[in-house]
N, C-alpha and C positions, 0 to 999 in steps of 0.2 A: 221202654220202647219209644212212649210217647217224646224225650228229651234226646232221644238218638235221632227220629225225625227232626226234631228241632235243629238240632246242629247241622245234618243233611240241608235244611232247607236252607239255612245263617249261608254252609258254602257254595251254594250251587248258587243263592239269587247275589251272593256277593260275588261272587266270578265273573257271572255272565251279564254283570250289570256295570262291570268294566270296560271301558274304552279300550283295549288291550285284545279281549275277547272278540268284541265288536269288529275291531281293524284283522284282525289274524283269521276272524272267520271268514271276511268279504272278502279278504288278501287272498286266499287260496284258487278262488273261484276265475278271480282275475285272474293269478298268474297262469291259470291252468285256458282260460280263455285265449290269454297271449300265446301260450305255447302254443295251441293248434294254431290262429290264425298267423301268428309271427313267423314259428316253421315256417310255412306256405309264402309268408311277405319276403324273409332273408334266402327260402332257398331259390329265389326267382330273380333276386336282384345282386345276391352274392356270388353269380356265374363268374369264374376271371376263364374267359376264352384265348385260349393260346394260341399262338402262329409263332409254328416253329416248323425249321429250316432241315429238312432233310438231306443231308450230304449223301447220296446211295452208293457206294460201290460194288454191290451185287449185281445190278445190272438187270434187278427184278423189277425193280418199282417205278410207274410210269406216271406221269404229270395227269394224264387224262383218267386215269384212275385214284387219283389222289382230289383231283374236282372232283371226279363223280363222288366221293366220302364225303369233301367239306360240305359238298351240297345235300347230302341223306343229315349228317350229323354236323349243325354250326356251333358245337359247343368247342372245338375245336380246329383249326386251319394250320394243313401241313403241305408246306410246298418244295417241290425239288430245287436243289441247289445246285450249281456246279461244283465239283472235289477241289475245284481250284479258288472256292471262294475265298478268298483268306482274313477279307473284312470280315467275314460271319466267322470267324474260327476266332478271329482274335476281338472283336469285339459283336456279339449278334445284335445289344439293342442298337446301338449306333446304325446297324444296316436293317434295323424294322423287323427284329426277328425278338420273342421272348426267351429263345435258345434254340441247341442244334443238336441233332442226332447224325452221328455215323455211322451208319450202314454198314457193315464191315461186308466182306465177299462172305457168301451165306451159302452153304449146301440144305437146299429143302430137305433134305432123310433125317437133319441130326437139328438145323437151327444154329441159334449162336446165344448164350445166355448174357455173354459180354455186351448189351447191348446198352445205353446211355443215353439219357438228354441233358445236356451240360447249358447251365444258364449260372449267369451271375445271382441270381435268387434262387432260395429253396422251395419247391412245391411241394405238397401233400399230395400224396397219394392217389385222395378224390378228385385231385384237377389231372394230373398225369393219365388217369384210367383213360380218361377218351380219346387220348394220343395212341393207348398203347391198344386202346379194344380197334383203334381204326386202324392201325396198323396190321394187326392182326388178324383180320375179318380178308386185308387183301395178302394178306401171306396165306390163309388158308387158302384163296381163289388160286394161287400160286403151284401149292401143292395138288390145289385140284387136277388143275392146267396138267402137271408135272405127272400126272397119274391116271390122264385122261377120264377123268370123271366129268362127267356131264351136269346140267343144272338139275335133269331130274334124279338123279343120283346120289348129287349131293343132299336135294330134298329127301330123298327117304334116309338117308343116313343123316339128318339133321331129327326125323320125327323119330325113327325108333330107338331112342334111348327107354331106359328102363329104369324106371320111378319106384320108390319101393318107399312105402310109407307105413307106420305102424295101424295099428287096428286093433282096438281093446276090443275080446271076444264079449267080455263082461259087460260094457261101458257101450253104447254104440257113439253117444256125446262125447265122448275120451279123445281128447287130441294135445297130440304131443305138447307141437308148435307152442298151441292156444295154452296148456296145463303149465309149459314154462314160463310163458312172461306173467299167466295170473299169478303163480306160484311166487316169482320176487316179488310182484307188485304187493299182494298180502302180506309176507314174510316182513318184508320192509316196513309196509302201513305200522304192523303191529312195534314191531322194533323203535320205531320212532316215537308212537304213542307210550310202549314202556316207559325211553328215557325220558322224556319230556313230562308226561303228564306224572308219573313216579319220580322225578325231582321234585314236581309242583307240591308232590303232598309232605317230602321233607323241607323242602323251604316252609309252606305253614306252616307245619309243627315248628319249625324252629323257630320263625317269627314269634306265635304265639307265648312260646316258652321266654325268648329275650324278653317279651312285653309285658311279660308275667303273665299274660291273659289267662296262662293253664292254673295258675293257681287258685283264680275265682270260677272256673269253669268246675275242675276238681273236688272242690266244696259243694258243687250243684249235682255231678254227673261221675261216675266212676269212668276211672282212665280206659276201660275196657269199649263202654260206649260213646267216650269223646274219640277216638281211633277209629271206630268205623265209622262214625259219623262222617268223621274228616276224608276216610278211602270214597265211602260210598257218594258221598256231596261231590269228590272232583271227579268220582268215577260217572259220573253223571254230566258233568261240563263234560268230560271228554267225549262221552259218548252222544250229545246233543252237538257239538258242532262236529262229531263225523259223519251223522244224518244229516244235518244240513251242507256239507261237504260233497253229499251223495245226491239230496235234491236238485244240487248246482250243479254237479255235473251232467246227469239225466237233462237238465233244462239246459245247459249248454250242449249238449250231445243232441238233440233235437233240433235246437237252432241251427249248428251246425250242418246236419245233415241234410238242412232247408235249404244252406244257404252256401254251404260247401263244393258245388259243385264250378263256381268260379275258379277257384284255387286247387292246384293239383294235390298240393302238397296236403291240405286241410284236409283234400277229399279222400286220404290215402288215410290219414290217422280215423276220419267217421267211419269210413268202411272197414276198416281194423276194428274198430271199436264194436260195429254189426255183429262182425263174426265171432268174438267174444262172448258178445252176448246170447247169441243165436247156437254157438256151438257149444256149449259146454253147460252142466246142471247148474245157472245162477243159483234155483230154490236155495237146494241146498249148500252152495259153497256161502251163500249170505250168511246162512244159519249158522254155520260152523265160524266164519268169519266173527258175527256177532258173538260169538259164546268163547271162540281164544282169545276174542278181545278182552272180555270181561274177568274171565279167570285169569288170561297172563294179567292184567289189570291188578286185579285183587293179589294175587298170588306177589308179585313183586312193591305193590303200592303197601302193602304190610309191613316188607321188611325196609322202605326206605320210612315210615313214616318212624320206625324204632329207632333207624339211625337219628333220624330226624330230634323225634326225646332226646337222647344219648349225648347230643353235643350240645355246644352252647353256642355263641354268632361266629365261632372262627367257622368258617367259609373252607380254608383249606382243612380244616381237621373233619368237616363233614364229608366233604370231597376221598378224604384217605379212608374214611371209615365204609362210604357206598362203592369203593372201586370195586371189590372182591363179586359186590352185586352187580354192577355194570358188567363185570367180566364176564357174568353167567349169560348174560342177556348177550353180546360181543359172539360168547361163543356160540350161543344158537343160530347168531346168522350163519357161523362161519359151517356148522350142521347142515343148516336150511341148502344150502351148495352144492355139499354133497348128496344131499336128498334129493336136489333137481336132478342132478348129472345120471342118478341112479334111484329111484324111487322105491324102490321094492328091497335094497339093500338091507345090511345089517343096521347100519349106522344111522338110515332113515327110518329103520323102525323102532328102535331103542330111543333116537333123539324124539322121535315122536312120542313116545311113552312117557319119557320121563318130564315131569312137571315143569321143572323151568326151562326147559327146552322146546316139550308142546305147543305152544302155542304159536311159535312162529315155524317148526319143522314139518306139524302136520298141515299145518296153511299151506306148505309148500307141497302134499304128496295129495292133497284131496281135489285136485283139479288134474290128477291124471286119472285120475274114476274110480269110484265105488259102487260097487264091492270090488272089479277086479284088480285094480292096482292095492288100495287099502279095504283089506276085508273088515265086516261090520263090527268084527268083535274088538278090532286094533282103537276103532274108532270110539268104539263104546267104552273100551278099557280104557284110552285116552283119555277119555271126559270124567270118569271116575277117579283116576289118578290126580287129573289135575283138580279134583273138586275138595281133594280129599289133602293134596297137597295148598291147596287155599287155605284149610279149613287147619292144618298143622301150621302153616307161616302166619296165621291169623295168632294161632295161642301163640306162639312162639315170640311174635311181636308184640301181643300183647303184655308178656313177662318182664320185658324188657322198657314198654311203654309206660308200664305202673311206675319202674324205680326211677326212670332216667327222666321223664318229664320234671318231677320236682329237685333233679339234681343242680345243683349249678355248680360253676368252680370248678372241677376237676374234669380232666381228659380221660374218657375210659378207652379199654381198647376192646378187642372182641372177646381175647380171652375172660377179662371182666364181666364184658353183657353175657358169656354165656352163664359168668356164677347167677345172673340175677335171674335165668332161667329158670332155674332146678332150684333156685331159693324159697324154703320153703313161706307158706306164707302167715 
């Protein structure tokens, strides 16, 4: 035990005493810094306001009501044209326009879908919207007009719409909205920490092995506890700069909300970020957060660090040997998906059981509430499953870690490592 510490401690103070670790841990805090305030900087100054040229031939749309819009909304300027203009038809910037719409003759009962703004440039979507919601706000007053409805008329039929929103009987924190974007946010965290931080531990192994280093190590320590040394040592960098990951953003999250109320945009992501926190059971989604992390951690950081043994410095033949592992991990996002879309499913409940899938599927179904969406036995079962699946890809890798470490020279394939499983010893 005491040399299995020792190897724990060789990779976690050699990791985190890298320049590498240092830059990628401060790196995150900034980029996540920029996003809030940069959002807020680029959505304020990236406005493109349009003035465009409305050709009407319906015979609806009037110039004094087309002021009164540019002037409630100036992210947009639409002015009436004459049908006869033919410098705006055939070229609009020439005539000070960004493009032109023609109004075809319009029956209010039915509309006209055929409708167009034709510019030499292409727009997106986000810049057209305000053309088309101002257009449309005085085609409704149209239909109003056309149907004698009044202002206070339109007012109640503008309030009595009907909202139907879910309600966990179970859960009263339960919300949809909030359980979807935590649900990828986690699912993803974990999925990224799989691939990255489970490369890191076959790239050392394999480093060590070209450098022969396992060879003196081996003499000291049996391969069984140079292996966890090596999971539990980077399982430890990983899980120390995602704490400190979490103190920066809580300390950006504050600053912000100090200091966010200049910027629209900032102030929409901190207040998002409130109700996150405020609506939904943080305690325990941390808990559960913390503990898929560690078991998908362990449970996949096993079976790369075997590949890792297994090959020697070809780079592409480690790469072909960890695909079939990547794929597992690959497919649980592609689970996690279907988990959000339907949480209570077949396929969210099975993906959540089963071990290499747990840990990013149930991340995705336990921010819609427990007990009612995920009852305590699925959850309980889960954790057992996947303790238990740790604790089989632990020997399983360790089989394969004994032979394949002092291998050199030859390319195994999997049908191989599994002989070295079952071999006896």
């Amino acid at each position: 035990m005491y040399k299995t510490f020792i190897i724990i401690q060789r990779e976690y103070l050699t990791r985190v005493r890298k320049k590498t670790f240092i830059i990628s841990t401060l790196l995150f805090p900034l980029l996540y810094f920029g996003l809030i305030f940069g959002m807020g900087y680029l959505a304020e100054n990236s406005k493109q306001v349009l003035n465009i040229a409305l050709i009407d031939e319906s015979g609806y749309f009037k110039q004094t009501e087309l002021d009164q819009e540019n002037a409630v909304d100036p992210s947009s300027k639409v002015s009436l044209v004459s049908s006869k203009a033919t410098d705006v038809l055939r070229d609009p910037e020439a005539a000070g326009f960004d493009g032109f719409i023609r109004m075809p003759a319009l029956d209010w009962q039915r509309g006209n879908d055929s409708i167009f703004l034709e510019s030499k440039k292409s727009y997106g979507s986000g810049t057209t919207s305000a053309v088309q919601a101002k257009l449309n706000r005085i085609w409704n007053r149209i239909k109003n007009d056309s149907l004698s409805i009044d202002e206070s008329q339109q007012a109640i039929l503008q309030m009595s719409q009907l909202s139907i929103r879910p309600k966990n009987m179970e859960d009263a924190n339960a919300n949809a909205n909030l359980a979807e974007v935590i649900g990828y946010i986690a699912g993803f965290l974990i999925y990224f920490i799989l691939l990255i931080y489970g490369s890191q531990v076959m790239m050392g192994v394999m480093e060590e092995k070209t450098n022969r280093i396992a060879e003196v190590l081996v003499s000291s320590v049996r391969p069984f506890q140079m292996m966890m040394g090596k999971i539990i040592g980077i399982g430890a960098v990983a899980l120390t700069q995602f704490l400190l990951w979490i103190g920066f953003v809580f300390l950006i999250y504050n600053v912000t909300k100090a200091s966010g109320n200049n910027m629209s945009a900032a102030s929409e992501i901190v207040g998002t970020m409130q109700e996150v926190i405020t609506g939904i059971n943080m305690p325990l989604i941390l808990f559960c957060f913390g503990f898929y992390f560690l078991g998908g951690f362990f449970f996949y950081s096993s079976l790369y660090a075997a590949i890792g043994s297994a090959v020697n410095e070809d780079l592409r033949e480690a790469q072909s040997l960890s695909f079939p592992v990547t794929m597992l991990v690959i497919i649980s996002i592609a689970l996690m998906t279907t988990a959000i879309a339907n949480p209570t499913g077949p396929i969210a409940v099975w993906g959540s059981l089963i071990p290499f899938s747990s840990p990013i599927v149930m991340m995705a179904r336990i921010p819609y509430g427990v007990p009612g969406t995920v009852p305590w036995w699925q959850l309980g079962l889960s954790m057992l499953l996947l303790i238990l699946g740790f604790l089989g890809t632990v020997w399983f890798a360790a089989k394969i870690y004994r032979t394949g470490i002092l291998m050199y020279g030859k390319k195994p394939s999997w049908g191989e490592m599994l002989k070295w499983v079952f071999r006896k010893s």
